[in-house]
N, C-alpha and C positions, 0 to 999 in steps of 0.2 A: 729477248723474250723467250725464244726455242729452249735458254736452259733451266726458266720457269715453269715451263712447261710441261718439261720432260720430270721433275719435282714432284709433281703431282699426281703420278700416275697411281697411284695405292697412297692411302689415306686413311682416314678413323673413320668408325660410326658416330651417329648422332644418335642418344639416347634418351636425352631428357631437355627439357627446358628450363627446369626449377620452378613448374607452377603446384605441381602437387607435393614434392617434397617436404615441406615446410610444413606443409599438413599432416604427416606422417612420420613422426620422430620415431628414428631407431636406425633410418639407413641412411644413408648420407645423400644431401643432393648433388653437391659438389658433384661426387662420384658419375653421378648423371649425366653432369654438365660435361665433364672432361671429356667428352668422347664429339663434342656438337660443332669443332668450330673448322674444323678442314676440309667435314664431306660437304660442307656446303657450297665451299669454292673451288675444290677440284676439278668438278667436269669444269668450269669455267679456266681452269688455266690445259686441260688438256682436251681440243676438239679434235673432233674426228668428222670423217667424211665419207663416202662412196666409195669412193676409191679407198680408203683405210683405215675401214670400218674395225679392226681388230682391239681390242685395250691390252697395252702394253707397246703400241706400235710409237716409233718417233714421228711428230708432227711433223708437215711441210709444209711452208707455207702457200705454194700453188694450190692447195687445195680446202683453199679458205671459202674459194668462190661455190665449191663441192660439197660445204658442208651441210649435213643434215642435224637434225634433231635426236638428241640422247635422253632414252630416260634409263631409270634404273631399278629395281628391286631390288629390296635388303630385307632379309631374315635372318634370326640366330638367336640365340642363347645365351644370357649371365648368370652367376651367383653370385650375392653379396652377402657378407656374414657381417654384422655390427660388434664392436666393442662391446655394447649394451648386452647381445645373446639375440639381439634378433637377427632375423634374414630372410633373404629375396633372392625369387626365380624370376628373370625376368625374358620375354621371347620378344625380342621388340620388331615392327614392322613398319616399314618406309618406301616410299615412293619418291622419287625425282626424276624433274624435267628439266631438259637445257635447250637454251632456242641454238637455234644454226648458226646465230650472229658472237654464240658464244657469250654475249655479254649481262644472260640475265641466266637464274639455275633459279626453280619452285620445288619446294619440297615438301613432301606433307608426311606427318611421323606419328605413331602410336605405339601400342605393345600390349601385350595382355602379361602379368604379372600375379606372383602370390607371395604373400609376405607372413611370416610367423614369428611368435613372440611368445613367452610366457604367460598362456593363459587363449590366447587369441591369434588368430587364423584367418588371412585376407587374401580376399583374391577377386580379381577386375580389370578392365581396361585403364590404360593410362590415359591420362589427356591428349586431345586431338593437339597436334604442332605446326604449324603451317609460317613456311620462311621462304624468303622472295632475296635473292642477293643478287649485286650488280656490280660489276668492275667499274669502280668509278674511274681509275687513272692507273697507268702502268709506265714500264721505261720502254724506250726506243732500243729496240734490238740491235743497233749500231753504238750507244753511247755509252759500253763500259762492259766488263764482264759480269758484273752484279748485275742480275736481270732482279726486278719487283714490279708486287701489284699492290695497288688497294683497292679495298673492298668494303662497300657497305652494305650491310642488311635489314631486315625488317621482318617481324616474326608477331604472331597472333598465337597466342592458348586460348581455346576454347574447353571447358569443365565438359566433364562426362559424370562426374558424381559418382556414387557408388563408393566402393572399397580404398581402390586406392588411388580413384580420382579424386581431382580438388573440383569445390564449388563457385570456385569466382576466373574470370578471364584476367589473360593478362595479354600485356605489349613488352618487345621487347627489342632493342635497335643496338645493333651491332656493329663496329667500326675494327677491320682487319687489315693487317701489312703482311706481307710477304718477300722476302729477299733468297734469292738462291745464288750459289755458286758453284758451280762443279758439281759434286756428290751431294754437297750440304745444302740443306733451306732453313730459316729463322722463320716463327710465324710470329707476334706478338698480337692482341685483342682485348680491347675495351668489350664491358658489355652491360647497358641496362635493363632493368626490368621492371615495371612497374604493374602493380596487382591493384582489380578496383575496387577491390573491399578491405577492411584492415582488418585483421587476425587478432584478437586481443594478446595486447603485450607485443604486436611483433610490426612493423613498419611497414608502407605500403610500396617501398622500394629495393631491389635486389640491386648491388653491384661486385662485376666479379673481373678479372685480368686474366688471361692464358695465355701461356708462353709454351713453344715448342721447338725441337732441334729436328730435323731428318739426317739420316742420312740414309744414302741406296746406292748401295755399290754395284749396281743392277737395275735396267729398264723394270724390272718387273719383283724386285726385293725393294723392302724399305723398312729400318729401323728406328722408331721415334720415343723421343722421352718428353714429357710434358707436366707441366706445373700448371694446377688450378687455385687462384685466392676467392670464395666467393665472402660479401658480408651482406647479411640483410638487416639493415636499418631498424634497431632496437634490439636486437639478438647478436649471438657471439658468431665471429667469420671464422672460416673452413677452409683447410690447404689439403689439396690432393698433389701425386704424382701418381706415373703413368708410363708406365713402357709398353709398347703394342711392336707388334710384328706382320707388315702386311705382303701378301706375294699376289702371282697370279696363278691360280690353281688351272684354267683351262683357258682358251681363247672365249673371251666375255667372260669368262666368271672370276670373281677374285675374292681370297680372302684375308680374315681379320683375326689375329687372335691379338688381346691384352690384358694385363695385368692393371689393379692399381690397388692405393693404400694411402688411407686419409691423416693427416700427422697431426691435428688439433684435438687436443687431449678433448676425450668425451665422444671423439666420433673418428676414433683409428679403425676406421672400418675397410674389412680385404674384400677384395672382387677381382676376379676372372670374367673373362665373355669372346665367345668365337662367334663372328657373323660373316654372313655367305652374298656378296653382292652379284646379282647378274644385269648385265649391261646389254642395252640393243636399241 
């Protein structure tokens, strides 16, 4: 489990949920999405405690009994340019909590965002995101050098309306695997979404897959590449990739910088985004 563990220590932001996306053609949600499925289980594969309190430190198990409670801030900055000619500023803003027990992480997500287009100029809150994740099963730290977790999640969109908020809620339930070895981690993820009103022409269900590689040749570096498929039921599906680069800039604070670039003709859309997380 300890080399699970140590996997996790720097990870992606979460930026989007894909409830307002859909309602806003020109930037891609995928793009959104691709950043949402690893900070949500991070703090839960690496606890900290009293005695070592630091992020970037290696876990011990003695001090399971010591452990306290993590939360976190996240701020920063993207740009996305669309295929189409439009694009987006976006500063997105996050909070998370992990209990002592380690085995449950809440997170609640927004962003304030402006988006431009030929003729038209938006700008607003994003939708409110609120995600509850739980280690359902993991391996025995004696039974192999392949350590893994699973994980299940559960997620509410609540609408803000406005600009380049959506006007309907959504649900959304998450099923995550994790395997590491050495340097490397595999993430693979199911994910549904279901919206309560139907959008004309466009279905009242999202389903998307993400796949991810680490590596970190460093407690405190991490290199990832990751593949997003999303399809919403009556509309055409969405492939993103994604290379990020996470370090730790200071003791508690860590950063993010990533690239991505969407390959389903109609929505090759580029984006950049560096985000600043501080931990305590």
């Amino acid at each position: 489990m300890s080399k699970l563990i140590r996997t996790y220590m720097l990870t992606s932001v979460s930026t989007g949920f894909l409830v307002s996306g859909i309602a806003l053609p020109g930037v891609s949600s995928a793009q959104d999405f691709s950043q949402s499925i690893t900070r949500s289980i991070r703090p839960l594969a690496e606890p900290y405690s009293e005695a070592e309190p630091t992020p970037g430190t290696a876990f011990k198990a003695t001090f399971l009994e010591a452990a306290r409670p993590v939360q976190e801030i996240t701020v920063g900055l993207g740009y996305t340019h669309a295929e189409s000619g439009a694009h987006e500023v976006l500063a997105p803003l996050q909070y998370g909590h992990t209990t002592a027990s380690r085995a449950w992480n809440f997170r609640l997500e927004t962003g304030y965002g402006e988006r431009g287009s030929a003729g038209a100029h938006l700008r607003g809150l994003k939708d409110l995101k609120i995600f509850a994740t739980n280690v359902l099963k993991q391996s025995d730290a004696a039974s192999g050098d392949v350590a893994w977790r699973l994980f299940g999640a559960l997620g509410l969109g609540i609408p803000v309306h406005g600009d380049l908020g959506s006007t309907r809620y959504a649900q959304q339930g998450r099923l995550i695997g994790a395997a590491a070895e050495g340097q490397w981690t595999a993430v693979l993820a199911g994910v549904a979404t279901h919206f309560n009103s139907q959008a004309t022409g466009l279905g009242s269900m999202l389903t998307a897959v993400h796949a991810e590689v680490q590596y970190g040749p460093s407690g405190n570096r991490k290199l990832m590449a990751k593949f997003d498929r999303s399809y919403l039921h009556g509309a055409s599906g969405e492939s993103v990739v994604t290379i990020e680069y996470d370090w730790t800039l200071f003791p508690a604070w860590e950063g993010v910088a990533f690239a991505n670039r969407g390959l389903t003709t109609g929505k090759r859309n580029t984006g950049a985004a560096f985000d600043l997380t501080h931990r305590f």
